[in-house]
N, C-alpha and C positions, 0 to 999 in steps of 0.2 A: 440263766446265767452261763452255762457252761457252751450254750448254744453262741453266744457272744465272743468266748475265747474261743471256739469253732473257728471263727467268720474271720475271726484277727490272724489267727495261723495261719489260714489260707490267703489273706492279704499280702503279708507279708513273704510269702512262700514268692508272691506272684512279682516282688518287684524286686526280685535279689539281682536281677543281671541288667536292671535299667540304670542307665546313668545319671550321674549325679548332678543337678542344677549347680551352677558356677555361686549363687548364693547361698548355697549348705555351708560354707563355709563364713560366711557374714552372719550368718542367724549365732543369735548367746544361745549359745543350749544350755549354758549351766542356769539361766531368771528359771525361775518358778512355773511364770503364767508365760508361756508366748503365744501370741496370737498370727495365724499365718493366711494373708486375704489377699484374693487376687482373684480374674475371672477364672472360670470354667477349664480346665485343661493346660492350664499353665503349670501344674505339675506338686499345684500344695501335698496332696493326698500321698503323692511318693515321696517330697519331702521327708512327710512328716513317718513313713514307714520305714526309708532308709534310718532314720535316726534310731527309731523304735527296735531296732535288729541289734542294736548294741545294749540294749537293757534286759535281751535275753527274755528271763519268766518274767523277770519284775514287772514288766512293761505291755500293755493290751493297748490295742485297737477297737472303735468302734465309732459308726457314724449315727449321729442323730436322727438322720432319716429312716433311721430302723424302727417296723412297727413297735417293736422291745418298749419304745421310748412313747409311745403314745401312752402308754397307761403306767410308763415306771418313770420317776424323776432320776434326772442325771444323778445329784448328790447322793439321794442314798443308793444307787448304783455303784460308785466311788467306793462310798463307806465303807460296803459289804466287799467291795473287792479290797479294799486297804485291807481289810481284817483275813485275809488269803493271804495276803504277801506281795502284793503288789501296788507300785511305787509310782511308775510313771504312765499316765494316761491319756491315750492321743485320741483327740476325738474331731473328727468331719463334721462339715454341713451342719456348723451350729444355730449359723440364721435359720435351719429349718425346724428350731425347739425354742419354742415360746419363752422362758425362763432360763436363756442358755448365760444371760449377764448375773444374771441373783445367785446360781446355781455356781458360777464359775468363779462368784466373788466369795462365796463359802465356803468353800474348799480350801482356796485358798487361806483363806482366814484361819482353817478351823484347821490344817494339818502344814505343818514347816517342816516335812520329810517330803513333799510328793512333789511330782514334776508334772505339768499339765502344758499341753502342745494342744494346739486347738485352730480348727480350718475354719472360714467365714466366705463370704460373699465379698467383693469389694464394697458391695453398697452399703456393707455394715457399716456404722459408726460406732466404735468402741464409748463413745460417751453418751452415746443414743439409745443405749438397752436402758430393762430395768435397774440396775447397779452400775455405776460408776468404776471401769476400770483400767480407765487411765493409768491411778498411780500405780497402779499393782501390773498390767501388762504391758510385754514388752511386744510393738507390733512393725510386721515385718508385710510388705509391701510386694506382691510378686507379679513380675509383670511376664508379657510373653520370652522368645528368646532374641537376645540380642543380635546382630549377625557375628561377633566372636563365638558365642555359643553356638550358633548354627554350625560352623565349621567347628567345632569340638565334636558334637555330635555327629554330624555328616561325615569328617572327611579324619576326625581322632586327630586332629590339630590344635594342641594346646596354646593361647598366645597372650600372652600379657594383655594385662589393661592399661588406657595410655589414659592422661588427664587432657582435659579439651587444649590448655596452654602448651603442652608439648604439640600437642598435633600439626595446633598452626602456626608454631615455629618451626617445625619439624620437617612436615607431612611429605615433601618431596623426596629424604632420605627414608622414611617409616615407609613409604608407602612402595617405593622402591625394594624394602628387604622381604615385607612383607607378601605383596601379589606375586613373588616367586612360589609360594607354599601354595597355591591355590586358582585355580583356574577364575580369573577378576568375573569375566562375561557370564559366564553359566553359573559358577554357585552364588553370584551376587544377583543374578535375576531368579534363580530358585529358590532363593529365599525371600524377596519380593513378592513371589506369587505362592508360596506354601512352605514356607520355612520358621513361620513365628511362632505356632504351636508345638509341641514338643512330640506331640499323637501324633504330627505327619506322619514319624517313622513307623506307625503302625501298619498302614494300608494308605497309598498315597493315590490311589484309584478312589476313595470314597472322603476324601478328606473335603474338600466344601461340602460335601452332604453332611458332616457333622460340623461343618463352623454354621451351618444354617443351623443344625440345629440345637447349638450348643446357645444362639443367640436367642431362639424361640424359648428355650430352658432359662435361658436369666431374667429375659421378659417377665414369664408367665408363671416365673418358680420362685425366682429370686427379689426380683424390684415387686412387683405384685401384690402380694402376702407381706412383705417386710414395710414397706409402704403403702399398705391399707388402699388398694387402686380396685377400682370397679371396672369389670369388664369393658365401660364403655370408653374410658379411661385407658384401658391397656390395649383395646382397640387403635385409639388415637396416637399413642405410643409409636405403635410399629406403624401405619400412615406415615406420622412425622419421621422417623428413621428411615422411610423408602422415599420419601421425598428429598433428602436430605442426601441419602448415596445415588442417586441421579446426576446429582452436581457436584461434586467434593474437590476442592474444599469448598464448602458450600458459605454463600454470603448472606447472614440474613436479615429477610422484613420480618420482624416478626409481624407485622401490621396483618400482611400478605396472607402467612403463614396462619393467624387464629381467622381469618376469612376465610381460606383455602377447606380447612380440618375443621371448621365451624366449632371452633374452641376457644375459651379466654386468653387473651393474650399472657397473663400470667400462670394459667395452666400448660402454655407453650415453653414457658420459661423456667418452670416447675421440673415438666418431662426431658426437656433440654441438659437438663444439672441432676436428674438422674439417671439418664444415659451416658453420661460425664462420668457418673461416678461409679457405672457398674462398667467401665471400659469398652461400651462399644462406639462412643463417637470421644473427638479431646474437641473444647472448646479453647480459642486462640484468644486470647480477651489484648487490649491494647495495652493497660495498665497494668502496673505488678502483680498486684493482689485483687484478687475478686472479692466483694465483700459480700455480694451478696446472689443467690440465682437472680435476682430480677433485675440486675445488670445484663444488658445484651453484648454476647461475644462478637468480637469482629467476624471472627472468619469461624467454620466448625468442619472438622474432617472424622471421618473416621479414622479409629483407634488404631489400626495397622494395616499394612497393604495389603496384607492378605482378604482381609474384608474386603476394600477395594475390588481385587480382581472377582471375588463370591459374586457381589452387587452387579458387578461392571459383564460377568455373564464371558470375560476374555478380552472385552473390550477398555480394559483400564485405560483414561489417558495417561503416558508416560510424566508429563510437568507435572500432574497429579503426585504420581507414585512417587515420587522423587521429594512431593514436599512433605508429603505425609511420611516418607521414611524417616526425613532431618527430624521432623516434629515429635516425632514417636521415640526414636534413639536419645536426644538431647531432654526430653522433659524429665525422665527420671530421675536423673540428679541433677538440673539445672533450671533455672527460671528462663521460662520461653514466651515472648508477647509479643504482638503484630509490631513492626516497625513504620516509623512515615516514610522509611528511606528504600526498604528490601522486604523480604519476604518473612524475615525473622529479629528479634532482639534477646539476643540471649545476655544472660545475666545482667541487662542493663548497662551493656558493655559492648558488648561485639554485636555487627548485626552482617547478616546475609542473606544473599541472596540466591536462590537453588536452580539448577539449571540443567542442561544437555551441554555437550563438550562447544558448539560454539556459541554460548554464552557470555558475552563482553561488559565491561564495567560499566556502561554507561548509565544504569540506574544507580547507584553507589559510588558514584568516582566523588571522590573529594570528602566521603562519609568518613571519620574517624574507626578506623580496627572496624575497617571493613573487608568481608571476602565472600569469594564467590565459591561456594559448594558444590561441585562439578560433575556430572558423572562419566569419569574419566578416571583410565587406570593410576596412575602415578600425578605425583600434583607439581605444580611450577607456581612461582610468583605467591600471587595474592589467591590463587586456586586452588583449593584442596578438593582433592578426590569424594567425591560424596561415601563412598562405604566405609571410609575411614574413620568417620563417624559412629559406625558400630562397632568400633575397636573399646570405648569409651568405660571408665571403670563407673 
């Protein structure tokens, strides 16, 4: 036990001078349960240690994947630390403890003094453990960095968040006050090709050698184990993922594809919707809502451009990176589906089309609240500047 609040001091120790996600401040810290999911190196673990630094003693650290936890149960770990004097308990990597929903719906039951912060996989589903806790956790959703966060980070440039309806009434004036503060060409391709993880800033000489292998760890750590996949299975996996960044945005047979990988066509659409769901590819479906994996997506890209460039080896196509930035930035709070007209339909409402600066209307002319997403410094007419888009609250 004491080896434990060891391990939490020195966590803590380690992340006092790292900066703070632009959503520390969206997270309730006061719920009870919060649950904090998002892929590998998006930055949950310091989240959840920034917070933990204002609780002082009360408050420990520790990760699941600690051998500690193979032969000791969470709860009465909790217990034994409640009766010390301590209140608030942030725990990691709890997809990788068997009993982490049972464990985490007792607790909470059993004491209405403590505070529980708790990190997951995206591939978790909170109503998919053993215990149901939906009504009891509050879950918060982390994705990589935006490109306002990028330049917070990189360049200590604080800037508002704008809503999509200002932009594209705006975007000519915004975008105008704005690319003064900021070099448009260089930090907007820098963050294209290594700016969505937060660990860039670590060592930026080895950073695709840790998106590679940050991707082989959710594979084989995360989706794997949590969804019961047999080697031969998580084989086919990463096949279909390297198949897949060859072409992106990738269109597909699935017909093709369970011929190709010599796999069912419904195991193609299985692995499909949980690469979806642990963030390394986004499916583009045509429809609002997906109802279900074995609906086939229109179109499928990878999850952020910086994957992209990994795959692509330096050879990214540019109309590529361009639509995978729109799709990436725009999905997290808004409904994004294939258009009949352009490249996108957002909210069922606006649709676009993504482009390089000579890019002309003529796919979209006559489209109702339509525009063309440009990559271009300053925006005119029916054009907005493509980075403006990661201005986005």
């Amino acid at each position: 036990m004491d080896n434990l609040l060891i391990k939490s001091n020195k966590k803590v120790a380690k992340s006092i001078d790292k900066v703070r996600r632009l959503i520390y401040d969206d997270v309730q810290w006061n719920e009870r349960l919060i649950l904090l999911l998002g892929y590998r190196g998006v930055g949950k673990t310091t989240l959840m240690l920034q917070r933990l630094k204002e609780f002082g003693e009360k408050g420990i650290y520790f990760s699941l994947d600690d051998l500690y936890f193979e032969t000791n149960r969470l709860a009465t770990v909790v217990e034994q630390l409640y009766s010390s004097g301590f209140r608030a308990f942030f725990i990691d990597e709890v997809h990788r403890y068997a009993f982490w929903s049972k464990d985490l719906k007792q607790l909470y039951d059993d004491y209405d003094d403590i505070h529980l912060v708790a990190t997951g996989s995206s591939i978790l589903e909170v109503a998919k453990g053993q215990a149901d806790l939906s009504r009891r956790a509050v879950v918060h959703q982390l994705q990589g960095l935006t490109f306002r966060e990028y330049l917070q980070f990189e360049k200590k440039i604080n800037l508002s968040p704008i809503d999509l309806e200002t932009i594209l009434e705006r975007h000519y004036e915004i975008s105008s006050d704005l690319s003064e503060q900021f070099s448009f060409r260089r930090d907007f391709n820098n963050y294209l090709k290594n700016g969505y993880f937060p660990f860039y800033r670590e060592n930026k000489s080895v950073y695709f050698q840790k998106l590679s292998e940050t991707i082989n760890l959710v594979i084989d750590i995360d989706i794997a184990p949590f969804e019961e996949l047999n080697y031969s299975t998580v084989r086919t996996m990463k096949k279909l993922l390297y198949v897949i960044s060859q072409s992106v945005p990738f269109v597909p047979n699935i017909t093709k594809l369970s011929e190709r990988l010599e796999a069912p066509r419904n195991t193609i659409l299985r692995l499909l919707d949980l690469l979806h769901q642990a963030k390394i590819i986004k499916l583009l479906y045509a429809e609002n809502e997906k109802l279900s994996y074995l609906k086939k997506p229109e179109k499928i890209f990878l999850e952020n451009t910086n994957f992209m460039y990994l795959f692509a080896e330096g050879k990214a196509n540019i109309g590529s990176i361009r639509e995978t930035f729109f799709f990436n930035q725009l999905a997290n709070k808004h409904r994004v589906n294939a258009s009949k007209w352009g490249d996108f339909m957002v909210d069922e409402k606006y649709t676009f089309e993504v482009g390089g600066s000579n890019k002309n209307y003529k796919q979209i002319k006559g489209v109702p609240n339509s525009y063309l997403a440009i990559d271009i410094e300053n925006g005119v007419g029916n054009k907005v500047p493509l980075w403006l888009f990661g201005m986005l609250k």
